[in-house]
C-alpha positions as CSV (number, residue, x, y, z in Angstrom):
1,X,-15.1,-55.2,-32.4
2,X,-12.0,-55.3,-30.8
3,X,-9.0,-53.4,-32.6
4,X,-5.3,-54.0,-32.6
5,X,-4.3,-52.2,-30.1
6,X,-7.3,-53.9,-27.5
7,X,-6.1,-57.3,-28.8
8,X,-2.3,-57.2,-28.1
9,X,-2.5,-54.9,-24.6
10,X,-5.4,-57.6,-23.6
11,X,-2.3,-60.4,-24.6
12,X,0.2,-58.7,-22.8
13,X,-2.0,-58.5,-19.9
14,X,-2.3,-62.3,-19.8
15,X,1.5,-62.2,-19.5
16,X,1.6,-60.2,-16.6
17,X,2.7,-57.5,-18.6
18,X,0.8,-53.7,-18.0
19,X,-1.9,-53.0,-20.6
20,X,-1.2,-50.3,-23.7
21,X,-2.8,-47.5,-25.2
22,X,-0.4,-47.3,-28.4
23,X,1.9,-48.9,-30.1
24,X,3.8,-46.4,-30.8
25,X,6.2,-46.2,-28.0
26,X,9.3,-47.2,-26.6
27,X,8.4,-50.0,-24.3
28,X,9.9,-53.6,-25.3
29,X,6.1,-54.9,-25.3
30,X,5.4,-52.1,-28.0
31,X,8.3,-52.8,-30.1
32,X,7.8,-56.5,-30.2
33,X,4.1,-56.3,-30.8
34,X,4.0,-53.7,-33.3
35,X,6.8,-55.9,-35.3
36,X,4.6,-59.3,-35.2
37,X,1.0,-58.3,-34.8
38,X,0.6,-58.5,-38.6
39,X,2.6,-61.8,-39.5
40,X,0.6,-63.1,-36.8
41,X,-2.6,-62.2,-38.0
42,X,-1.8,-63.7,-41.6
43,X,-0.2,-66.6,-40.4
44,X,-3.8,-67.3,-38.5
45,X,-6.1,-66.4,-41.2
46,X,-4.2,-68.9,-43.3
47,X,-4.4,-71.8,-41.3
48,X,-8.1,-72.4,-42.6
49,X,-10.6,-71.7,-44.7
50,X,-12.6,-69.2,-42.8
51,X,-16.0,-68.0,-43.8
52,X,-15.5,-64.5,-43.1
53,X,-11.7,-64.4,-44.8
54,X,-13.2,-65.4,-48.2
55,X,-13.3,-64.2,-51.3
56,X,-14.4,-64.2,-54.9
57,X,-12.8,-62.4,-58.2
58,X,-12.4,-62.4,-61.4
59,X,-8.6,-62.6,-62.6
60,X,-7.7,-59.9,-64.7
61,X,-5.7,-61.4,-67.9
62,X,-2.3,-59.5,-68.7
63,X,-1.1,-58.3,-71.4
64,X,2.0,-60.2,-70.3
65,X,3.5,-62.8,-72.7
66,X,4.9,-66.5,-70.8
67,X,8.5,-66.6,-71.6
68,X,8.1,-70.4,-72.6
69,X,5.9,-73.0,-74.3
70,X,4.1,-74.6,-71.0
71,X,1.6,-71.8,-70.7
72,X,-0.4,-69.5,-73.1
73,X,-2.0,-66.6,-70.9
74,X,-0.9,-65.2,-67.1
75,X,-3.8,-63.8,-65.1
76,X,-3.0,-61.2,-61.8
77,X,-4.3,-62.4,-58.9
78,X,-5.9,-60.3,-56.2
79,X,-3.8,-57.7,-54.2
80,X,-5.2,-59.0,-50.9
81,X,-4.6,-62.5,-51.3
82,X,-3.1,-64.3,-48.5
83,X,-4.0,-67.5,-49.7
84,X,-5.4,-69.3,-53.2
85,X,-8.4,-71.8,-52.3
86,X,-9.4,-72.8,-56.0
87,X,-9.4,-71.3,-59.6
88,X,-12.9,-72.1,-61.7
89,X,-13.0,-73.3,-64.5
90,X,-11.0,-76.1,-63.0
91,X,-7.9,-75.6,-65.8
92,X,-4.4,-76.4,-65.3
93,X,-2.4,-73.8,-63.2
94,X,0.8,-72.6,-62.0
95,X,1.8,-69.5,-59.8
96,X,4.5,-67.3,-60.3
97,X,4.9,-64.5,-57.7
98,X,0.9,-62.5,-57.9
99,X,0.3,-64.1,-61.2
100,X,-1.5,-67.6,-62.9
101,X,-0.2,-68.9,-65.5
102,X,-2.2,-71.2,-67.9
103,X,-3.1,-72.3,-70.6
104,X,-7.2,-70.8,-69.9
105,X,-8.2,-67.5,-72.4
106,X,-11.0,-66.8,-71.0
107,X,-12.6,-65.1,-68.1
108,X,-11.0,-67.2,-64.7
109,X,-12.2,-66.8,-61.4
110,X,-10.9,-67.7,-58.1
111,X,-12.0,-68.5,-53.9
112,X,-9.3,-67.1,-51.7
113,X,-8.6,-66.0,-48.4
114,X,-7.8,-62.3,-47.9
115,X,-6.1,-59.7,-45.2
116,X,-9.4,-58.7,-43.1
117,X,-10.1,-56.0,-41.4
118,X,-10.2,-56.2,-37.6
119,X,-13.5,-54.8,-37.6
120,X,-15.1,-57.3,-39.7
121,X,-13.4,-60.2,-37.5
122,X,-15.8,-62.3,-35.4
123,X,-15.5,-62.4,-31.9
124,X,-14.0,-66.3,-31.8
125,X,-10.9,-65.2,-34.6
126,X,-10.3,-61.9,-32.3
127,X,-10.1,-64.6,-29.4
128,X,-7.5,-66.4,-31.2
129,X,-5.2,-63.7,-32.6
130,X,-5.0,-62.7,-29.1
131,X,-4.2,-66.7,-27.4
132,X,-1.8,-66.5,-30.8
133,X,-0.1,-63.4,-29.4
134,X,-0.4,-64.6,-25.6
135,X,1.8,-68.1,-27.1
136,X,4.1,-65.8,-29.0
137,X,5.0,-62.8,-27.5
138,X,6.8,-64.4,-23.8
139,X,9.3,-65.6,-25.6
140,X,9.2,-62.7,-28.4
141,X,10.3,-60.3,-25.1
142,X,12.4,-62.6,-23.5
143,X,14.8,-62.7,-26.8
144,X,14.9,-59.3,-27.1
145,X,15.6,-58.8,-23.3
146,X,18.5,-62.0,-23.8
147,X,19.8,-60.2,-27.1
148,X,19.5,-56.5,-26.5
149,X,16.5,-54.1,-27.5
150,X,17.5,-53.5,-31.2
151,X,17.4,-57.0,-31.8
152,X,13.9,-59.1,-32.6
153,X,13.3,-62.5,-33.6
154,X,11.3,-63.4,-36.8
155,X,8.5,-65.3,-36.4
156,X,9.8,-68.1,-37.8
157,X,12.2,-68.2,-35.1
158,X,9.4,-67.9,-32.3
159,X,7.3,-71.0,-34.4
160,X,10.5,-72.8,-34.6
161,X,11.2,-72.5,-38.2
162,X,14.8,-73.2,-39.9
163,X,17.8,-70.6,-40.3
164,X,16.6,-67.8,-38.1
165,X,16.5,-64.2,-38.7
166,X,17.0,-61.3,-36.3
167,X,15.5,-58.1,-37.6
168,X,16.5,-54.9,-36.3
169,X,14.2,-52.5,-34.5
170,X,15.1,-49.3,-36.0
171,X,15.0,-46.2,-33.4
């Protein structure tokens, strides 16, 4: 399976770029891909309901108390979560940073899509992280060239997103 590093120097060899062995470095392409490569990923994973990205739990109920009327119990959601699919029973939700509130006591369980591991990737996703990273990183490099090399742009800047962000590239 192919790993970070293979996906983002096979990218940046689509681009004309030179191929990496790290990405821990100095180079611009380093820099940039380092800082995206995961918001990239997540952003992809997202974008459907992939077979190999799911997953089931059981929500854990806290011990935490709703500070108003609308809802009874708050369950934690997983820490991988990237993305809710459905909550069974079928009950009346809302979420509130990693946690459910509603008005279910008993056990709750929930489909979602989590972070996965490269290695457990098929070989059509790894394909697409790295056509995601050949349509994203050209301009990625070109900002940072146009801007300076402690500047990068957020991805929401490269996918066109309101009210940019430039993060800072520390040394």
């Amino acid at each position: 399976m192919a790993t970070k590093i293979d996906l983002v120097s096979a990218a940046l060899v689509l681009i004309g770029d030179t191929p990496i062995n790290s990405l821990i470095g100095n180079s611009r392409a380093q820099q940039v891909a380092n800082a995206l490569y995961d918001s990239i990923v997540q952003n992809e994973l997202t974008k459907h309901r992939w077979g190999f990205a799911r997953a089931k739990a059981q929500l854990a109920l806290t011990t935490d108390t709703p500070v108003d009327q609308e809802w009874q119990s708050i369950y934690q959601l997983p820490a991988d979560i990237l993305f809710l699919i459905k909550l069974y029973p079928s009950v009346n939700y809302q979420i509130y940073g990693n946690k459910v509130y509603t008005n279910n006591s008993g056990p709750l369980y929930c489909d979602y899509i989590y972070n996965v591991p490269e290695a457990n990737w098929p070989s059509y996703f790894s394909k697409m992280i790295e056509y995601a990273l050949l349509k994203t990183l050209p301009l990625a490099l070109e900002i940072v060239l146009l801007h300076g090399k402690k500047c990068l742009p957020s991805t929401s800047m490269l996918l066109g997103w309101p009210e940019p962000r430039i993060h800072t590239i520390p040394n």
